[in-house]
Backbone atoms as SQL, in Angstrom:
CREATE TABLE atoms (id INTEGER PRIMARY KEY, chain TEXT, resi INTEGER, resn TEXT, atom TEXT, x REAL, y REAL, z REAL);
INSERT INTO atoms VALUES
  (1, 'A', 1, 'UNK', 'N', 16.061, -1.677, 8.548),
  (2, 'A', 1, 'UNK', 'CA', 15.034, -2.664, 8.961),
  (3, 'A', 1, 'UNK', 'C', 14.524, -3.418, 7.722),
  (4, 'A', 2, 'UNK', 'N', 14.339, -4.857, 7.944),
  (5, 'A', 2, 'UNK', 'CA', 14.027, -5.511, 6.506),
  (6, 'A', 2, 'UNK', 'C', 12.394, -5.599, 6.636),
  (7, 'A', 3, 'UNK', 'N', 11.773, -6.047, 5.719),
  (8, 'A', 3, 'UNK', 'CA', 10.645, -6.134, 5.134),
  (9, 'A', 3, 'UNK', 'C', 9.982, -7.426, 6.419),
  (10, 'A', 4, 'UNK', 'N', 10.305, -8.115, 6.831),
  (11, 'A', 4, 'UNK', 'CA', 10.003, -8.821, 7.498),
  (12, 'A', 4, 'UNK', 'C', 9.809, -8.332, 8.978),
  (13, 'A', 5, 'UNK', 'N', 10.881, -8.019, 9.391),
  (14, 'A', 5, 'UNK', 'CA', 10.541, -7.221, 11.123),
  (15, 'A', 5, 'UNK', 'C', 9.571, -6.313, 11.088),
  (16, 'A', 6, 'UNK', 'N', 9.437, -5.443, 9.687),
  (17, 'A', 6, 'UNK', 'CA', 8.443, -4.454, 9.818),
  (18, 'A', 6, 'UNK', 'C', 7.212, -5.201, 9.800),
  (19, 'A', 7, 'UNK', 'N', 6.799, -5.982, 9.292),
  (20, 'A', 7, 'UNK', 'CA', 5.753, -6.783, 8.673),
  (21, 'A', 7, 'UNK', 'C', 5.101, -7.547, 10.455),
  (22, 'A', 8, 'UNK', 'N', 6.188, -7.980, 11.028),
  (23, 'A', 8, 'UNK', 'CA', 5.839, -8.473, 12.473),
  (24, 'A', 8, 'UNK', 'C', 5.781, -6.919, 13.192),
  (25, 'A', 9, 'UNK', 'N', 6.263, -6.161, 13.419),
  (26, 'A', 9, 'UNK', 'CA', 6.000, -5.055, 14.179),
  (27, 'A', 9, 'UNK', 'C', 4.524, -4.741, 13.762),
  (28, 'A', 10, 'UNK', 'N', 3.780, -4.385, 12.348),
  (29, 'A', 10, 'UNK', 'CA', 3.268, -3.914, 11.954),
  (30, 'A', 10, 'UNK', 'C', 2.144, -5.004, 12.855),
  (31, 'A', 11, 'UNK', 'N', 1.673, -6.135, 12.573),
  (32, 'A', 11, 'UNK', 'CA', 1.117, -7.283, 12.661),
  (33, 'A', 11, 'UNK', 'C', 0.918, -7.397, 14.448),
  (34, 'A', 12, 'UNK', 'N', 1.857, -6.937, 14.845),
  (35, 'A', 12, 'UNK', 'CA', 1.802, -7.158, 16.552),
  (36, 'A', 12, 'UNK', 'C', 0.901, -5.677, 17.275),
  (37, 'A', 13, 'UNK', 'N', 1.230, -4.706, 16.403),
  (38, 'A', 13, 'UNK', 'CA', 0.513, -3.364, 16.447),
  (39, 'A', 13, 'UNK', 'C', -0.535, -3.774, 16.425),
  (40, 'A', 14, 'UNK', 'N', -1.228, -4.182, 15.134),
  (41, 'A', 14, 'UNK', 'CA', -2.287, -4.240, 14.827),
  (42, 'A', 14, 'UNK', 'C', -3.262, -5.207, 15.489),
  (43, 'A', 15, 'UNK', 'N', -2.652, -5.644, 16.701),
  (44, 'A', 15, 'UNK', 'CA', -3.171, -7.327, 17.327),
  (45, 'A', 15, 'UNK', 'C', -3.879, -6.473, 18.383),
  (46, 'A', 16, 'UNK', 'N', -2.557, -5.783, 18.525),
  (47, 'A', 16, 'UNK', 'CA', -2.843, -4.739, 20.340),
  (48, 'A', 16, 'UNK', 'C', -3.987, -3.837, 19.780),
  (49, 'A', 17, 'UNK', 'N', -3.709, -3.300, 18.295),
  (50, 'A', 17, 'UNK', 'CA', -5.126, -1.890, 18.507),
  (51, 'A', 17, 'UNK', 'C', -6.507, -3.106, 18.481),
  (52, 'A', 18, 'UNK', 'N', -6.426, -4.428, 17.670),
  (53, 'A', 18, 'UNK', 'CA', -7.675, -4.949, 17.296),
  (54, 'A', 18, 'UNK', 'C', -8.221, -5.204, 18.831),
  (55, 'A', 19, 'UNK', 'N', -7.386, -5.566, 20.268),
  (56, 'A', 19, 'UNK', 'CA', -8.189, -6.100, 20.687),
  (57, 'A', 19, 'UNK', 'C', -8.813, -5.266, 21.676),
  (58, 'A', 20, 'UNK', 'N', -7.563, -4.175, 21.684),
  (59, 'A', 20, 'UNK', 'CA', -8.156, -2.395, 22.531),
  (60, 'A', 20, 'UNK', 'C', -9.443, -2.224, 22.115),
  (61, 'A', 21, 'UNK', 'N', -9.785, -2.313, 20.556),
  (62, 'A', 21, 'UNK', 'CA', -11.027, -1.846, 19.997),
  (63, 'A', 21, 'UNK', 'C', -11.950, -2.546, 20.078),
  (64, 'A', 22, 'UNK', 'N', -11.455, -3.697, 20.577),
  (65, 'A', 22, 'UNK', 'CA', -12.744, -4.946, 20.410),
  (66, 'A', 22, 'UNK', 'C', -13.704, -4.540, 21.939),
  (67, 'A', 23, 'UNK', 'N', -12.964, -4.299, 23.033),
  (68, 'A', 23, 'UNK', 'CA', -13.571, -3.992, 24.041),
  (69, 'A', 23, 'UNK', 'C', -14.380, -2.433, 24.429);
């Protein structure tokens, strides 16, 4: 896996926990 897909996986994770947590 290159530095980039992880970087979007990582980034798309972090979209889904921000907006779980926002509510």
């Amino acid at each position: 896996m290159n530095e980039d897909n992880l970087n979007m996986e990582i980034r798309k994770f972090l979209k889904k926990v921000g907006i779980s947590s926002q509510r």
